[in-house]
N, C-alpha and C positions, 0 to 999 in steps of 0.2 A: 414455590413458583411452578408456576405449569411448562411440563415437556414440550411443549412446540416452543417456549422460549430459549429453550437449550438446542433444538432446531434450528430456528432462526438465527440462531449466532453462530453456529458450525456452518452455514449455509452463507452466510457474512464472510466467515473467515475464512472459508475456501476462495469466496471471490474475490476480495481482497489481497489473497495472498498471489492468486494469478495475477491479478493488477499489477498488483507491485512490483512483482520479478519481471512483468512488461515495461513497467518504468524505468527499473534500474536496468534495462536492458538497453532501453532508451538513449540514455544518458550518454553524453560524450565523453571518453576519457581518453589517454593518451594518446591510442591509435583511432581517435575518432569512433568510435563504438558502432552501433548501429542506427541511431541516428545520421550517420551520416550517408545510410544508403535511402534516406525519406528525405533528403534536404537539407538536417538540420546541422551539416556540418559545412556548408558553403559560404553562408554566413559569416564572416569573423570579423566584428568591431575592434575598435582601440579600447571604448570602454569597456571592454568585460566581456557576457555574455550576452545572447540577444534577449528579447522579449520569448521566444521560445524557447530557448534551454530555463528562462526564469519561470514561465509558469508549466513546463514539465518541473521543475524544481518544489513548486507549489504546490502540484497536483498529486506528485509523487509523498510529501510531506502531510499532505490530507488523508493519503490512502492511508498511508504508514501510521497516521493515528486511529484513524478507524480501524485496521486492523490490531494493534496493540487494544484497544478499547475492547475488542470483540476476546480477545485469549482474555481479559482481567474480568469481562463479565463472564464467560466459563465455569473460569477457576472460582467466582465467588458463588455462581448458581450451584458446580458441583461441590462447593463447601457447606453447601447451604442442603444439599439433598442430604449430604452425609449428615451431620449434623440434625435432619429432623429425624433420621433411621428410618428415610421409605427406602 
């Protein structure tokens, strides 16, 4: 496989991984997190959560596969470099 696809996916997985820790940063947890200096902690239903903590929940769930996706294709590109002995 060609170098700039080993690029692309370290370039992936940098962004992703900032995404992420901005989401889980997100996130409401006990003391209302920091979500709740954006809004998202004013909000509080009977049923559950709102429609935004559900699709930061969503969103956060999306990154977090694409970033997993992005370290499995790595590790199978750098298995695959070794492996040909360039």
């Amino acid at each position: 496989m060609p170098i700039w696809f080993a690029y692309t996916l370290i370039v992936l997985l940098v962004i992703t991984s900032v995404l992420l820790t901005l989401l889980i940063l997100l996130h409401r947890g006990k003391g209302g997190g920091l979500s709740s200096m954006f809004g998202g902690g004013v909000s509080s239903s009977l049923a559950g959560s709102s429609v935004a903590e559900k699709n930061l929940d969503r969103y956060t769930v999306l990154v977090g596969v694409v970033w997993f996706a992005a370290i499995v294709g790595l590790g199978l590109w750098l298995r695959l470099q070794m492996n040909s002995g360039a």
